[in-house]
C-alpha positions in Angstrom: -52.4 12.3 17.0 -55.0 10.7 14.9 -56.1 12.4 11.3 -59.5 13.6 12.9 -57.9 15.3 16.1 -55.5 16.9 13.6 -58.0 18.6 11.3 -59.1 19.8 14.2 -56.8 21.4 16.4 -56.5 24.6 17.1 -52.3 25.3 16.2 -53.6 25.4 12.4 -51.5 27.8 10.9 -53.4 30.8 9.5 -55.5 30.6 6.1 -55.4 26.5 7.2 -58.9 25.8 7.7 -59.5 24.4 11.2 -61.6 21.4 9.4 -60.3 20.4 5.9 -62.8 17.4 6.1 -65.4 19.3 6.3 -65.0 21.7 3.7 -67.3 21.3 0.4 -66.9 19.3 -2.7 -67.5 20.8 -5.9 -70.2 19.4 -6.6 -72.2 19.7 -3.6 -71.0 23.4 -3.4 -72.4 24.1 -6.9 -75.9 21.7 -5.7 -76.1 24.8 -2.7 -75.0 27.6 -4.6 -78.4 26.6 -7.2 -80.3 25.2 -4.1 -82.9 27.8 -4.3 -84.8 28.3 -7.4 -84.4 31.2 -9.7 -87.5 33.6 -10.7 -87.7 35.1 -14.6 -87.0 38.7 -13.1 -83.5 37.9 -11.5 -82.6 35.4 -14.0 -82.9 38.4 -16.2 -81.0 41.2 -13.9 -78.0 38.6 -13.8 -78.3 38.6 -17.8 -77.9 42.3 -17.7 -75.0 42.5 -15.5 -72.6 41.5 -18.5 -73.4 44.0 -21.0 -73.5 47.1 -18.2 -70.0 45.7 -16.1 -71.5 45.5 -13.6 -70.4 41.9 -10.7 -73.2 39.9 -10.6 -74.4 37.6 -7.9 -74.9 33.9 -7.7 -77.6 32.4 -7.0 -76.7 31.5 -3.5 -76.0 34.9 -2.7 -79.2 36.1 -4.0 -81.5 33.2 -2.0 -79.6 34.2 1.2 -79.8 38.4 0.9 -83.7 37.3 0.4 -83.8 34.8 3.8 -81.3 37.9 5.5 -84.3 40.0 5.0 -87.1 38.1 6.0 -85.7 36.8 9.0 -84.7 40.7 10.1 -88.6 41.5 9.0 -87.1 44.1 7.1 -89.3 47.5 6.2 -86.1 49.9 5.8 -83.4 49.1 3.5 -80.5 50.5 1.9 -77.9 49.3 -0.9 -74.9 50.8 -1.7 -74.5 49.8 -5.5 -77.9 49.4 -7.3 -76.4 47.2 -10.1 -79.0 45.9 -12.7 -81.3 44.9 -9.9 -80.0 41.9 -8.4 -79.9 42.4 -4.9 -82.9 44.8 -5.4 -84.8 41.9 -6.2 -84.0 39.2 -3.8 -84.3 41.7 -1.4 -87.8 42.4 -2.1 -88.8 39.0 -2.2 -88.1 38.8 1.5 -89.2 42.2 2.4 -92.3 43.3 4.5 -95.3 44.2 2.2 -94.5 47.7 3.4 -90.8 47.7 2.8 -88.9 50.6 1.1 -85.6 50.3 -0.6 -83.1 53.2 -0.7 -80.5 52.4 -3.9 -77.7 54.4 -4.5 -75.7 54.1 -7.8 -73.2 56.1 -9.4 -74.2 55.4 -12.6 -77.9 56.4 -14.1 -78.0 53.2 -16.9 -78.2 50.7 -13.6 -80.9 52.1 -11.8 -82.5 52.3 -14.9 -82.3 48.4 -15.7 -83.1 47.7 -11.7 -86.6 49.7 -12.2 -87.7 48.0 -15.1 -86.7 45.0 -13.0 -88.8 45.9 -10.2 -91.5 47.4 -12.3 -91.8 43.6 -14.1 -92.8 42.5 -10.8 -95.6 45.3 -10.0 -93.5 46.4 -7.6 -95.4 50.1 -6.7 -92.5 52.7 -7.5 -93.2 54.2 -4.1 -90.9 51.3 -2.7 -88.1 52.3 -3.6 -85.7 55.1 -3.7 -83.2 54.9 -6.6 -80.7 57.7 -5.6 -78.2 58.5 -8.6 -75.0 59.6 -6.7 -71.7 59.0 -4.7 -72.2 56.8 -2.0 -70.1 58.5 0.4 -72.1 61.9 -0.2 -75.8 60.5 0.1 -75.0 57.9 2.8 -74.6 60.6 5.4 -77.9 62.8 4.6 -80.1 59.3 5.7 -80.9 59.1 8.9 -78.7 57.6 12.2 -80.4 54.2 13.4 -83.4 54.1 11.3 -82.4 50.8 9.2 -83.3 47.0 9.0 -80.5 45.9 6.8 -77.4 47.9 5.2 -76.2 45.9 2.1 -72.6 46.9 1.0 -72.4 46.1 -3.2 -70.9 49.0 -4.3 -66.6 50.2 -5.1 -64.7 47.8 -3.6 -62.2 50.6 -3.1 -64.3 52.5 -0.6 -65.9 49.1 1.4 -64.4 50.2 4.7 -66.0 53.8 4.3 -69.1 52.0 3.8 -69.1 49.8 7.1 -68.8 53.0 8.8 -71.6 54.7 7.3 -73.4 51.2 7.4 -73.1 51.3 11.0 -74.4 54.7 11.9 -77.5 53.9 9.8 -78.2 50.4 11.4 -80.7 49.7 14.4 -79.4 47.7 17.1 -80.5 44.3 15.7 -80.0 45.5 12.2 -77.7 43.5 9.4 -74.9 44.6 7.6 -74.0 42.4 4.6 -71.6 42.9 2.2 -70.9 41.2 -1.2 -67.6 39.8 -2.7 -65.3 40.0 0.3 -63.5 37.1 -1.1 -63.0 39.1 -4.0 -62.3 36.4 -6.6 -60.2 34.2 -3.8 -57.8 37.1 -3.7 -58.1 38.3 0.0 -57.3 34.7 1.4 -54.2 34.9 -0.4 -51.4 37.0 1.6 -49.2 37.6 -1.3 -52.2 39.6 -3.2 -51.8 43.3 -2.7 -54.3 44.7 -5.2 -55.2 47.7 -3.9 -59.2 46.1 -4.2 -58.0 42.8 -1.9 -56.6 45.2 0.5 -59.6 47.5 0.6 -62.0 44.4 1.2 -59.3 43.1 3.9 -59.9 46.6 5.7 -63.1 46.3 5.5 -63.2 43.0 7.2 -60.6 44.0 9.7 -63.0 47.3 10.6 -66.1 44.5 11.3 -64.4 41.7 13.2 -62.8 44.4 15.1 -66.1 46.3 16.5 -67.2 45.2 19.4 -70.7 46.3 18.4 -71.1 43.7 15.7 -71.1 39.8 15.7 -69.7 38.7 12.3 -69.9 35.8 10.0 -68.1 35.2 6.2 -70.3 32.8 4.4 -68.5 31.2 1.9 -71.4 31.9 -0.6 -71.1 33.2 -4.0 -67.8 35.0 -4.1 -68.2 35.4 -0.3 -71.0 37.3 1.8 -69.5 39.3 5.2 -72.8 39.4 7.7 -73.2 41.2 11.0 -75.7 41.4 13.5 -75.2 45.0 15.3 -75.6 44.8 19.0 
């Protein structure tokens, strides 16, 4: 068997990529990751993120929420984890004019950095929810089927509840994207049995095995799980 036909067969052994070839550089991972440029706002919300805790997002991530958005024409939005108003923002930048953003954030200091984020931008308050609570307990009050895009940033530790909830609230068409699912290259590693790798494996495991969703893992940022729901 020659090397080609060996990176690609299909006996590789699990967590063996089915292409090693093809898999990125360094260096040309880190020219994608920076691909799209940065605005003054969200270079600012990812400053932020350090003093309040809080995981930021790369700038890949960010550029594709924002492309995730505009190619779903999305007017009804919600985020699970508000953060300093990362996600907010790139998700606004690819937004309908009309959009609305429904955030919900345990903790009141975020949402307060994420509206002086959006407010720097003139974006009209009215655009945006900002709901101070447990997920779990204000995820089930919105309504069944009446959202664009579902974005999953909040506890790790509660990622499969989420993908439930993110389902109910999703139109047929709709996305569900969730942030870190590579956890900090701790879920592609078997021997890791932190209870947040295990919680962001079962959250995987709940999407690939719906039958209602077709599901991709870009390996962007620190990983981004997308699904279309049928």
């Amino acid at each position: 068997m020659s090397p080609s036909s060996a990176a690609t067969s299909p006996t590789a052994g699990p967590g063996v990529p089915t292409s090693p070839a093809a898999a990125p550089k360094p260096v040309s991972w880190a020219f994608a990751e920076d691909f799209a440029a940065e605005g003054d706002a969200a270079a600012q919300a990812r400053v932020e993120t350090g003093p309040l805790g809080v995981e930021p997002l790369s700038r890949g991530t960010v550029s594709t929420l924002t492309f995730l958005a505009q190619a779903v024409q999305a007017r009804a939005v919600v985020e699970i984890g508000t953060g300093t108003g990362q996600s907010g923002l790139a998700l606004f930048a690819g937004m309908q004019r009309d959009g609305i953003l429904t955030s919900v954030d345990l903790e009141a200091d975020h949402q307060r950095q994420a509206r002086k984020a959006f407010s720097s931008l003139g974006i009209a308050s009215q655009r945006f929810r900002l709901i101070a609570g447990d997920a779990l307990t204000v995820l089930p009050k919105l309504s069944d089927g009446a959202y664009d895009l579902v974005l999953v940033a909040g506890d790790t530790l509660e990622y499969a509840d989420y993908v439930a909830q993110g389902l109910r609230l999703l139109r047929h068409g709709g996305l569900l994207v969730m942030t870190h699912v590579l956890w900090h290259d701790t879920v592609a590693d078997p021997a890791n049995d932190d209870d947040e790798t295990l919680s962001v494996r079962s959250a995987l495991e709940a999407v690939t095995e719906n039958e209602d969703l077709v599901a991709s893992l870009l390996p962007v940022g620190d990983g981004l799980l997308v699904a279309v729901k049928r």
